[in-house]
CHARMM-style PDB file with segment names, atoms N, HN, CA, C and O in Angstrom:
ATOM      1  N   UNK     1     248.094 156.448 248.722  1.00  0.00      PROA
ATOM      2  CA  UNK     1     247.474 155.416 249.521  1.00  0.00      PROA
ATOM      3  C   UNK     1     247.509 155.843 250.981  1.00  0.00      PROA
ATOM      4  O   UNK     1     248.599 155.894 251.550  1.00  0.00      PROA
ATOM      5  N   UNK     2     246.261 156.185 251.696  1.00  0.00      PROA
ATOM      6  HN  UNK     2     245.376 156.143 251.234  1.00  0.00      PROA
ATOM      7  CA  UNK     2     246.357 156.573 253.110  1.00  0.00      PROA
ATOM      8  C   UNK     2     246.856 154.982 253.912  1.00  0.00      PROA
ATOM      9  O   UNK     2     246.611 153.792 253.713  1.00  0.00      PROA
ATOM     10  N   UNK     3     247.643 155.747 254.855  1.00  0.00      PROA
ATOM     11  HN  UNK     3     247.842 156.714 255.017  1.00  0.00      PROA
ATOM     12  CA  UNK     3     248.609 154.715 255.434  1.00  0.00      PROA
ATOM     13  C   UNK     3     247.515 153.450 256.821  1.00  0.00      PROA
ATOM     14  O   UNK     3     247.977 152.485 257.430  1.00  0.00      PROA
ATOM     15  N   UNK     4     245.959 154.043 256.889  1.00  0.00      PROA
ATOM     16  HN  UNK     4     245.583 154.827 256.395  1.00  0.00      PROA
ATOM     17  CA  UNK     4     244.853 153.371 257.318  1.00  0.00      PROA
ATOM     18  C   UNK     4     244.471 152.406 256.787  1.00  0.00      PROA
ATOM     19  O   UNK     4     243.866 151.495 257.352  1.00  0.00      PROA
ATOM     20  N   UNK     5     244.879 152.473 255.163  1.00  0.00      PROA
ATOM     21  HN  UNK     5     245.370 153.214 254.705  1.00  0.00      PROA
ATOM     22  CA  UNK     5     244.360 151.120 254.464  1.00  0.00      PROA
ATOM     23  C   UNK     5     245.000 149.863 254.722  1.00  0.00      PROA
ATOM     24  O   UNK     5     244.465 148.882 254.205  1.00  0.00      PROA
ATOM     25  N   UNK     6     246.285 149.637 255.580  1.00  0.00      PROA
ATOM     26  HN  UNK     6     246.720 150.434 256.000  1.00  0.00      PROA
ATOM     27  CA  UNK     6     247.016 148.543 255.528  1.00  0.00      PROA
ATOM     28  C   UNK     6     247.222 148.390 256.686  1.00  0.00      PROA
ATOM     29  O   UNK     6     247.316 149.430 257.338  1.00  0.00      PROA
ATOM     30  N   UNK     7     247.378 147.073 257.426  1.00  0.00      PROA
ATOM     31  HN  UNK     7     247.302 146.228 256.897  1.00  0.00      PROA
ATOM     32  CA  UNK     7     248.088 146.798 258.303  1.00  0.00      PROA
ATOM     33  C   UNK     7     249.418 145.636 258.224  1.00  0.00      PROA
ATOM     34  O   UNK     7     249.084 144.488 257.930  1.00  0.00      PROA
ATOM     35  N   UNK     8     250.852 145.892 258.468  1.00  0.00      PROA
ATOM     36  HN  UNK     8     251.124 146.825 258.707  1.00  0.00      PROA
ATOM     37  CA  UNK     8     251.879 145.332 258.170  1.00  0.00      PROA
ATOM     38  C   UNK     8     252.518 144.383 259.344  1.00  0.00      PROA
ATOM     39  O   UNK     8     253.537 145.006 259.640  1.00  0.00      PROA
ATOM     40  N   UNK     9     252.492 143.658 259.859  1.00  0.00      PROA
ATOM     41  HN  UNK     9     251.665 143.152 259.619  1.00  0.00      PROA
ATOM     42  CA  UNK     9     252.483 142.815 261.330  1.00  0.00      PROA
ATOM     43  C   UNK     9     253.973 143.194 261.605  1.00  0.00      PROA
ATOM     44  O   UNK     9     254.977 142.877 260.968  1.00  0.00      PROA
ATOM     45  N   UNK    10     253.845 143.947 262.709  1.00  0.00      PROA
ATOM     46  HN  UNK    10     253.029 144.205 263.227  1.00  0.00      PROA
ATOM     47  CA  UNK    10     255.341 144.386 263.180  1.00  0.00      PROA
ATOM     48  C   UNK    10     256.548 145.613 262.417  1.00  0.00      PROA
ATOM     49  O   UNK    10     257.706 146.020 262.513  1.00  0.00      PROA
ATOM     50  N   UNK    11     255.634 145.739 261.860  1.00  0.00      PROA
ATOM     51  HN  UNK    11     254.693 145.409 261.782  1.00  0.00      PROA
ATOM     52  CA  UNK    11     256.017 147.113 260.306  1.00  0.00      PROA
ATOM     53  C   UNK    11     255.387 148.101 260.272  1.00  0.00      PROA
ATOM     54  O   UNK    11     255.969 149.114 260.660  1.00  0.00      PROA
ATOM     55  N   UNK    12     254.259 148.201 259.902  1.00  0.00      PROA
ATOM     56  HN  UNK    12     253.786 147.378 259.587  1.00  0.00      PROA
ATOM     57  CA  UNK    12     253.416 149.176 259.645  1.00  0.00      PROA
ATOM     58  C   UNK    12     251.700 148.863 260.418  1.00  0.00      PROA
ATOM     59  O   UNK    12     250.801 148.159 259.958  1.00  0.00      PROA
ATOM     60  N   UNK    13     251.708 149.471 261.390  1.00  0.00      PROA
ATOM     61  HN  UNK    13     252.439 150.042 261.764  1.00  0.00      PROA
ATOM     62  CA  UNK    13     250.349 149.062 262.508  1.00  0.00      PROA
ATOM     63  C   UNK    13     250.056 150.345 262.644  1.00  0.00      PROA
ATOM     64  O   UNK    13     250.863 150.945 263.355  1.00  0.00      PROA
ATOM     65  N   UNK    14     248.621 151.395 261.938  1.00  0.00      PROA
ATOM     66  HN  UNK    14     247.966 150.908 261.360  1.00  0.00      PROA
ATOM     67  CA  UNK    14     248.343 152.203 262.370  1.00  0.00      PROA
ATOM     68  C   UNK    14     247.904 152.338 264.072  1.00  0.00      PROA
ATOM     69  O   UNK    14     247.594 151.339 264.722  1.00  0.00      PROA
ATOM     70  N   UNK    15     247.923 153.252 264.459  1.00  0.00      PROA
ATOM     71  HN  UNK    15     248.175 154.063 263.931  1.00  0.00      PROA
ATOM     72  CA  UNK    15     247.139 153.849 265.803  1.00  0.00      PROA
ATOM     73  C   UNK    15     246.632 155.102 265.905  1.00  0.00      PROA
ATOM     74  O   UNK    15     247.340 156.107 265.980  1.00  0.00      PROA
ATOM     75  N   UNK    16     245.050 155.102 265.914  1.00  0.00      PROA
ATOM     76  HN  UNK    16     244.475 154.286 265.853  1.00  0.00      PROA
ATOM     77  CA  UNK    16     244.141 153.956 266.435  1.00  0.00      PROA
ATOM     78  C   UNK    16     244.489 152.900 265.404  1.00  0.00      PROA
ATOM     79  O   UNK    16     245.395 153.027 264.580  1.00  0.00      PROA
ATOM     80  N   UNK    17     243.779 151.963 265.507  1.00  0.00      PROA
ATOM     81  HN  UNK    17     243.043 151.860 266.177  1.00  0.00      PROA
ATOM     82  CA  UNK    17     243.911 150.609 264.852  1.00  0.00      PROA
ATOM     83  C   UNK    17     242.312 151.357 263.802  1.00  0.00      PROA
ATOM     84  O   UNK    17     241.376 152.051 264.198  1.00  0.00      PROA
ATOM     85  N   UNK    18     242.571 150.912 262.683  1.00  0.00      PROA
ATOM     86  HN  UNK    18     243.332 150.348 262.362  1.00  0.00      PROA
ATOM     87  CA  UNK    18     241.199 151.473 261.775  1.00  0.00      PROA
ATOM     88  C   UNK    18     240.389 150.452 262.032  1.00  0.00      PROA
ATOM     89  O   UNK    18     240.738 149.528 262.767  1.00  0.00      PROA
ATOM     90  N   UNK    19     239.260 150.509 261.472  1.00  0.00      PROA
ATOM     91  HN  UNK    19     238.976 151.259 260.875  1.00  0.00      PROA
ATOM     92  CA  UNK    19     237.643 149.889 261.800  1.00  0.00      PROA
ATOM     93  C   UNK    19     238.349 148.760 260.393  1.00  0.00      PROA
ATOM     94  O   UNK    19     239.083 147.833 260.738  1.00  0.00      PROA
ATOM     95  N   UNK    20     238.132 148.906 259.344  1.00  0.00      PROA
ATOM     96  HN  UNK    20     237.536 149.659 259.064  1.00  0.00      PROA
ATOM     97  CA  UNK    20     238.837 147.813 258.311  1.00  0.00      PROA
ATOM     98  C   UNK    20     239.467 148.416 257.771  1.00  0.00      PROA
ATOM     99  O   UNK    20     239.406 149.645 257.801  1.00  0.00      PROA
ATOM    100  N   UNK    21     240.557 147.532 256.871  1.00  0.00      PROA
ATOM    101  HN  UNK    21     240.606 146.534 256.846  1.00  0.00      PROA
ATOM    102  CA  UNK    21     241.948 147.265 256.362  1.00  0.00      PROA
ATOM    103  C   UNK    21     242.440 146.258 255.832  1.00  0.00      PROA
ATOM    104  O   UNK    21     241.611 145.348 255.794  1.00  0.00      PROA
ATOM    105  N   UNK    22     243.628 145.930 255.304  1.00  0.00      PROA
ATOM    106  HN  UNK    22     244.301 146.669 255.335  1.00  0.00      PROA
ATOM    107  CA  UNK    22     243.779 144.941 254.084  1.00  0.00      PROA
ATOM    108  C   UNK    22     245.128 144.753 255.539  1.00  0.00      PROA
ATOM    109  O   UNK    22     245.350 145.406 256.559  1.00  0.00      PROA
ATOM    110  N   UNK    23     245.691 143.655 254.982  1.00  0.00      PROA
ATOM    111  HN  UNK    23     245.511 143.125 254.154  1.00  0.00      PROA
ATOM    112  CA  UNK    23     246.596 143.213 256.280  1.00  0.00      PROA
ATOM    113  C   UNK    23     247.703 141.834 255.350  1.00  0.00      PROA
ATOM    114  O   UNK    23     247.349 141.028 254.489  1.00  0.00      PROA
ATOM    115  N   UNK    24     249.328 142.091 256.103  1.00  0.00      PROA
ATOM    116  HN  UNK    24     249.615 142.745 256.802  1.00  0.00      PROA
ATOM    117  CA  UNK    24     250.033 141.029 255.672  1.00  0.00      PROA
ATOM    118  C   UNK    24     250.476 140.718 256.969  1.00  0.00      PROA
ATOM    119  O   UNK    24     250.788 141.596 257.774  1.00  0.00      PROA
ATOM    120  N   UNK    25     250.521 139.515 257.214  1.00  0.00      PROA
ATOM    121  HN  UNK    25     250.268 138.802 256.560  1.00  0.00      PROA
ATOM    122  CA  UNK    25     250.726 138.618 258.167  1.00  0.00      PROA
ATOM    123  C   UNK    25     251.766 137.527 258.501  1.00  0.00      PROA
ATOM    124  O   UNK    25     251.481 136.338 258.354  1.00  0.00      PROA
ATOM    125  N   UNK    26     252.750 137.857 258.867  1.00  0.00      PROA
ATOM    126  HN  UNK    26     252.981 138.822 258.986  1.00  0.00      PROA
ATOM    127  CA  UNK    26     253.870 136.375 258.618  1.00  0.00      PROA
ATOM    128  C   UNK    26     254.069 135.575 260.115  1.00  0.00      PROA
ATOM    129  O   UNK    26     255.110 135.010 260.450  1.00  0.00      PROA
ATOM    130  N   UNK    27     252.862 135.657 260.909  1.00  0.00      PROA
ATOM    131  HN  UNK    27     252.016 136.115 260.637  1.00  0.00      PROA
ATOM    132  CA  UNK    27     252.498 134.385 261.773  1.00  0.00      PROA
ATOM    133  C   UNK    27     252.502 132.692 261.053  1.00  0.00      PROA
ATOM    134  O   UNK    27     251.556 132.235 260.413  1.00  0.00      PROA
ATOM    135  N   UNK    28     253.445 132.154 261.266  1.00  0.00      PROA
ATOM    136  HN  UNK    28     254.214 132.526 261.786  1.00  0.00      PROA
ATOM    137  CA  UNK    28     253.127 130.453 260.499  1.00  0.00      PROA
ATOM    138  C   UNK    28     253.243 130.788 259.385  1.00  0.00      PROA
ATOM    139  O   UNK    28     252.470 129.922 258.975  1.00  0.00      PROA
ATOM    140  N   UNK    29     253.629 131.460 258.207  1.00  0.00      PROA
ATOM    141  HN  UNK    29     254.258 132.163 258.540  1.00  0.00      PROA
ATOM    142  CA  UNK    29     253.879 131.566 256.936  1.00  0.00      PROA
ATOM    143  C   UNK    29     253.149 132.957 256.614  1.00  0.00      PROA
ATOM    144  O   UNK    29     252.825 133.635 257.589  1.00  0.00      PROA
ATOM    145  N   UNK    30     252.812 133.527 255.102  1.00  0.00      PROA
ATOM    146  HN  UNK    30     253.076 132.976 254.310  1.00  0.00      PROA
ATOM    147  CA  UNK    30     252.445 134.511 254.823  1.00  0.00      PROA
ATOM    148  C   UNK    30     251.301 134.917 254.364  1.00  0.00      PROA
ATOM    149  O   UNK    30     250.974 134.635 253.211  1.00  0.00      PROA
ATOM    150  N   UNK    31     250.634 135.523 255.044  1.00  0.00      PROA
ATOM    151  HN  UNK    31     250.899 135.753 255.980  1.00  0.00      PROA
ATOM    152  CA  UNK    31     249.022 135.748 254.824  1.00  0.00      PROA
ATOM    153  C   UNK    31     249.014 137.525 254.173  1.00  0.00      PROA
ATOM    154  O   UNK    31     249.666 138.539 254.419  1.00  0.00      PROA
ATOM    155  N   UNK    32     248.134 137.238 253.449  1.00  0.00      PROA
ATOM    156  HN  UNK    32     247.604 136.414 253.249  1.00  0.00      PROA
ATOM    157  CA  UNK    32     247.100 138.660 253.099  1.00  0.00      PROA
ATOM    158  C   UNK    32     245.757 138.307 253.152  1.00  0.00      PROA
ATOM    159  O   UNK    32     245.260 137.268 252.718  1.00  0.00      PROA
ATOM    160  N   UNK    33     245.061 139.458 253.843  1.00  0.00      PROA
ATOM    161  HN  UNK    33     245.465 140.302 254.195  1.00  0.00      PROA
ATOM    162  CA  UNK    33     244.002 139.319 254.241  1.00  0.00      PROA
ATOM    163  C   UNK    33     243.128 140.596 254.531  1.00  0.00      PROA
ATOM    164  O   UNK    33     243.604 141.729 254.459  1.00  0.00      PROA
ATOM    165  N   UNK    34     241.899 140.354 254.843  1.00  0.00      PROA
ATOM    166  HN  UNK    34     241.513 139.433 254.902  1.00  0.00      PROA
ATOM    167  CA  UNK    34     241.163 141.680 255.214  1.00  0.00      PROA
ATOM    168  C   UNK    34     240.472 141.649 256.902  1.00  0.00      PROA
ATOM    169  O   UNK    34     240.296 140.627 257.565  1.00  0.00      PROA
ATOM    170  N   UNK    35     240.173 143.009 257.313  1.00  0.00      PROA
ATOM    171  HN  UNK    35     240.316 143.839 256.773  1.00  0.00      PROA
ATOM    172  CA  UNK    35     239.923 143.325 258.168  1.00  0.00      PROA
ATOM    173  C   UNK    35     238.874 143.940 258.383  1.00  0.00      PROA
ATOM    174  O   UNK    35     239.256 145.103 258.514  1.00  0.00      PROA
ATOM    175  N   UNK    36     237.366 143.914 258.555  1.00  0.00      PROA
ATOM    176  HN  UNK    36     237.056 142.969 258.449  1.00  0.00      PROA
ATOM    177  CA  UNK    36     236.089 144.181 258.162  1.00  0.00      PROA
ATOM    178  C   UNK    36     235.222 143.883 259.234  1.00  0.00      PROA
ATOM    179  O   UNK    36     235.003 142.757 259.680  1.00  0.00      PROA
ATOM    180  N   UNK    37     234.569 145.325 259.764  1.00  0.00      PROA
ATOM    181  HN  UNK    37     234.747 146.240 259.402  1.00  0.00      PROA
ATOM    182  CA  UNK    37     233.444 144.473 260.826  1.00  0.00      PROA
ATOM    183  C   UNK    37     233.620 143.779 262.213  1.00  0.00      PROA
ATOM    184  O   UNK    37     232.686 143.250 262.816  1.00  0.00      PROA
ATOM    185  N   UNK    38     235.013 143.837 262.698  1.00  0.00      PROA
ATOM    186  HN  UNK    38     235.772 144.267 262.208  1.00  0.00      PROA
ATOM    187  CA  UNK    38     235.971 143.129 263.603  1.00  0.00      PROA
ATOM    188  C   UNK    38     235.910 141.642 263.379  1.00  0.00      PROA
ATOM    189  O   UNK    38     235.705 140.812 264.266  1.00  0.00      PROA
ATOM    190  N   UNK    39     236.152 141.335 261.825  1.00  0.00      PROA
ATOM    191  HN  UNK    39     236.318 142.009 261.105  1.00  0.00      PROA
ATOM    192  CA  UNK    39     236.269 139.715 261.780  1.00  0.00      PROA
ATOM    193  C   UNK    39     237.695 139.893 260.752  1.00  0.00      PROA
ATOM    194  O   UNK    39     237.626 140.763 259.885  1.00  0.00      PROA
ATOM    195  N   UNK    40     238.468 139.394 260.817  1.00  0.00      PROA
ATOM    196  HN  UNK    40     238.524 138.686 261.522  1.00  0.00      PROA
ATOM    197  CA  UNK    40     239.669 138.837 259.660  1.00  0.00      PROA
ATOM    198  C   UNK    40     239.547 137.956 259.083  1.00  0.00      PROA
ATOM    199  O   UNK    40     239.656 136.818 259.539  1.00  0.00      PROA
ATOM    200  N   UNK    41     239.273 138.259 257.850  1.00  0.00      PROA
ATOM    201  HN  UNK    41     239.185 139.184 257.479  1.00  0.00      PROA
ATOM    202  CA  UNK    41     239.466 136.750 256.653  1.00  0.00      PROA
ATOM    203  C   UNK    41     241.092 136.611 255.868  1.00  0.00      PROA
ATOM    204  O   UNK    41     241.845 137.444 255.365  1.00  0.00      PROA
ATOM    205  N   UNK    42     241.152 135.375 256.031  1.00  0.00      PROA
ATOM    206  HN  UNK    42     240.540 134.698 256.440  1.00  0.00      PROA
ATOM    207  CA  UNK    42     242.191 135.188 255.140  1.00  0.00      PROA
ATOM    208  C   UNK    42     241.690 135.015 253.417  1.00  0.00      PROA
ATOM    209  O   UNK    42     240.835 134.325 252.860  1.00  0.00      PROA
ATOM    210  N   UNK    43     242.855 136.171 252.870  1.00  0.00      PROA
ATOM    211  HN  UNK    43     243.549 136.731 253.322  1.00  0.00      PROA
ATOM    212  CA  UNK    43     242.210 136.228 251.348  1.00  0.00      PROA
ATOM    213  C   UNK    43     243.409 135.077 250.931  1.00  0.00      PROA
ATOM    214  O   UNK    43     243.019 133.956 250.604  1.00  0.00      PROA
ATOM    215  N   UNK    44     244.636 135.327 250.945  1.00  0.00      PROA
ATOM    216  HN  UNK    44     244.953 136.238 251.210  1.00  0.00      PROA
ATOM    217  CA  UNK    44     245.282 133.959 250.421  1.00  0.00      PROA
ATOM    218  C   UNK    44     246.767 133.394 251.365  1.00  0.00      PROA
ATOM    219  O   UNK    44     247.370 134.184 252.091  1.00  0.00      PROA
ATOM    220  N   UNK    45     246.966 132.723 251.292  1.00  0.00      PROA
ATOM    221  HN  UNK    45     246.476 132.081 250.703  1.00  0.00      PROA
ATOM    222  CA  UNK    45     248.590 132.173 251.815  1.00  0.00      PROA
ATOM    223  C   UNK    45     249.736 132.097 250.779  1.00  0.00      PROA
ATOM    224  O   UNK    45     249.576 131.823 249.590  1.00  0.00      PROA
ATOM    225  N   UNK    46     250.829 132.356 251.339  1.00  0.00      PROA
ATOM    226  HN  UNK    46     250.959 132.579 252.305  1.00  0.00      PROA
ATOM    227  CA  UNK    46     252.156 132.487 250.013  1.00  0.00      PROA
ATOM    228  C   UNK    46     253.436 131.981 251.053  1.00  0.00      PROA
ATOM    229  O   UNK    46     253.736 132.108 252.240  1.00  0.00      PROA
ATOM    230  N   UNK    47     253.790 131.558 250.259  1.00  0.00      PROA
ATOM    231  HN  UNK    47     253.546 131.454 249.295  1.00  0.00      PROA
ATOM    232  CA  UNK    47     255.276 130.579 250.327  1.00  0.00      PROA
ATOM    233  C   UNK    47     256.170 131.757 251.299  1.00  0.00      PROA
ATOM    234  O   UNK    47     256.734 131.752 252.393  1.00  0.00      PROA
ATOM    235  N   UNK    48     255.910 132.795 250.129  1.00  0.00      PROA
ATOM    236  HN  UNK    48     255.452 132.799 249.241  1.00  0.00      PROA
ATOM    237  CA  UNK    48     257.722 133.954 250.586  1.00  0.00      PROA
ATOM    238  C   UNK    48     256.829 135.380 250.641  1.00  0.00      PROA
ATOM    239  O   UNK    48     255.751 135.610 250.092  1.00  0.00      PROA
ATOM    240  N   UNK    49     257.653 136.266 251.497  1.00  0.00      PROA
ATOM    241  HN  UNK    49     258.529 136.080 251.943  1.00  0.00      PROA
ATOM    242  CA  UNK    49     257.001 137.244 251.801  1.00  0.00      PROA
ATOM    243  C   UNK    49     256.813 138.170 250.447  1.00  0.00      PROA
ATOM    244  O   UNK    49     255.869 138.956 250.369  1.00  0.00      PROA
ATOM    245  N   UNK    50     257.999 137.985 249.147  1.00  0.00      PROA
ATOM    246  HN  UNK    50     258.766 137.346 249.211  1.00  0.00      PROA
ATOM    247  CA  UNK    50     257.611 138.979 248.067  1.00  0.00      PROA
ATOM    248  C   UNK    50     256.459 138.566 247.600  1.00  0.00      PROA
ATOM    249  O   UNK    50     255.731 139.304 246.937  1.00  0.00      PROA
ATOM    250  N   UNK    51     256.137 137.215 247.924  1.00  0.00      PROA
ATOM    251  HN  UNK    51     256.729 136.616 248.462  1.00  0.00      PROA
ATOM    252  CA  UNK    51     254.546 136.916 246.994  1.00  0.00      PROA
ATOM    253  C   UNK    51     253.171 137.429 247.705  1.00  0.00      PROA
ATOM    254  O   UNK    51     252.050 137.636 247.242  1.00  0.00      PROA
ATOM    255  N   UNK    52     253.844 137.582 249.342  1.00  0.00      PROA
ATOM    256  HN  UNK    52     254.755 137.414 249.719  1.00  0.00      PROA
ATOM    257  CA  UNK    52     252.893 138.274 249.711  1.00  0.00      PROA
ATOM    258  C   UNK    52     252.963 140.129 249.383  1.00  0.00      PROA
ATOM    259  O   UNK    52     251.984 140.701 248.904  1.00  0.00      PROA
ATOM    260  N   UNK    53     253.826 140.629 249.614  1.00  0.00      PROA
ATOM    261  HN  UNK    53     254.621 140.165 250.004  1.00  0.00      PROA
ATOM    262  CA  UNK    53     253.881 141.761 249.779  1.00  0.00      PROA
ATOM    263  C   UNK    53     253.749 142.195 247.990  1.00  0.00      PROA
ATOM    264  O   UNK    53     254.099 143.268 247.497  1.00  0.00      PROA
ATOM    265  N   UNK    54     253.411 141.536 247.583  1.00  0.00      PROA
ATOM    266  HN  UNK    54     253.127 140.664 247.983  1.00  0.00      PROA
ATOM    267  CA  UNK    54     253.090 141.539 245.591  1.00  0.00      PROA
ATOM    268  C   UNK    54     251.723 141.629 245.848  1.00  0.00      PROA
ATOM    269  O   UNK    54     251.199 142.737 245.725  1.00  0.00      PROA
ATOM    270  N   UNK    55     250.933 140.509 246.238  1.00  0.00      PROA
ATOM    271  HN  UNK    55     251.358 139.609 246.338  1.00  0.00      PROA
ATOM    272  CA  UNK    55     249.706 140.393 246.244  1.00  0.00      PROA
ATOM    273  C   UNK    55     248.863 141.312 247.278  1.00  0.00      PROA
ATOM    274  O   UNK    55     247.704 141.650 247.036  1.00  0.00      PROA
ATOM    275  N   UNK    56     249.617 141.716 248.558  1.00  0.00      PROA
ATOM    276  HN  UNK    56     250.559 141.441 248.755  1.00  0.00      PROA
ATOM    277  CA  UNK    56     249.177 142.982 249.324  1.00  0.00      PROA
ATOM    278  C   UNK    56     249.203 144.063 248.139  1.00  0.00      PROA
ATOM    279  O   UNK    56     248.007 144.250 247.917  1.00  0.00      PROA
ATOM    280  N   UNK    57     249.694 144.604 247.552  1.00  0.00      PROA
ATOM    281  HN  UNK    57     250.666 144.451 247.732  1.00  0.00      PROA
ATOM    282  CA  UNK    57     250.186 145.986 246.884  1.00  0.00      PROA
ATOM    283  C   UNK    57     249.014 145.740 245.683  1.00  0.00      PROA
ATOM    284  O   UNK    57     248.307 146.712 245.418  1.00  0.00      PROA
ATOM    285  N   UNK    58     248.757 144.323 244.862  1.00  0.00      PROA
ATOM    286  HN  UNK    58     249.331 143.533 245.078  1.00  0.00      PROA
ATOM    287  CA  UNK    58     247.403 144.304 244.128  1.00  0.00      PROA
ATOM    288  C   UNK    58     246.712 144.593 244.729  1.00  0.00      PROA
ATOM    289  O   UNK    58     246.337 145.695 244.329  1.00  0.00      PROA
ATOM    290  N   UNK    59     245.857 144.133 246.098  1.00  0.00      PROA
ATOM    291  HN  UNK    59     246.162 143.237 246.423  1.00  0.00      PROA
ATOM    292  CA  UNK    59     244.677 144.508 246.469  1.00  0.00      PROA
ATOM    293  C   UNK    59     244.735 145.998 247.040  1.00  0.00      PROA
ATOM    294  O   UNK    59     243.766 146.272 247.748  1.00  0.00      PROA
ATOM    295  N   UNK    60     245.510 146.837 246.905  1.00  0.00      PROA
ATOM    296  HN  UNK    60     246.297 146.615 246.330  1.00  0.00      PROA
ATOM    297  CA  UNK    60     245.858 147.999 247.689  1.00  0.00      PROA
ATOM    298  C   UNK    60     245.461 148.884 246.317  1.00  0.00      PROA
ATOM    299  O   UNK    60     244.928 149.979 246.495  1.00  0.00      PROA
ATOM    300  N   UNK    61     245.703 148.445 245.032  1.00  0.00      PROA
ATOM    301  HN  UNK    61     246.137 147.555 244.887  1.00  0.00      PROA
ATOM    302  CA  UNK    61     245.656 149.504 243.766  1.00  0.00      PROA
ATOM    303  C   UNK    61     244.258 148.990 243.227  1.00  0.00      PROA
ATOM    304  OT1 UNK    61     243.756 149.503 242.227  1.00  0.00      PROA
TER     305      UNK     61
END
């Protein structure tokens, strides 16, 4: 997995920053999401970070 495909908030932040990317987020609770086009969508919200960092690692395979 090239390390461009993800962005990890405060963990793992490529530089340059890539054009899009899949992204986990623990601003206000735990987001996964995408990064496309310079817009961010939220794909879902999770309680605890393993449910995020579960559901990051699905959309990553």
């Amino acid at each position: 997995m090239p390390p461009t495909h993800y962005w990890i908030e405060g963990v793992h932040e490529p530089s340059p920053t890539p054009a899009d990317f899949l992204c986990e987020d623990p601003g206000g609770g735990w987001e996964t999401g995408a990064y496309e086009r310079g817009t961010h969508e939220t794909i879902a919200r999770h309680l605890t970070e393993d449910a995020a960092c579960a559901h990051l690692w699905q959309l990553l395979n």
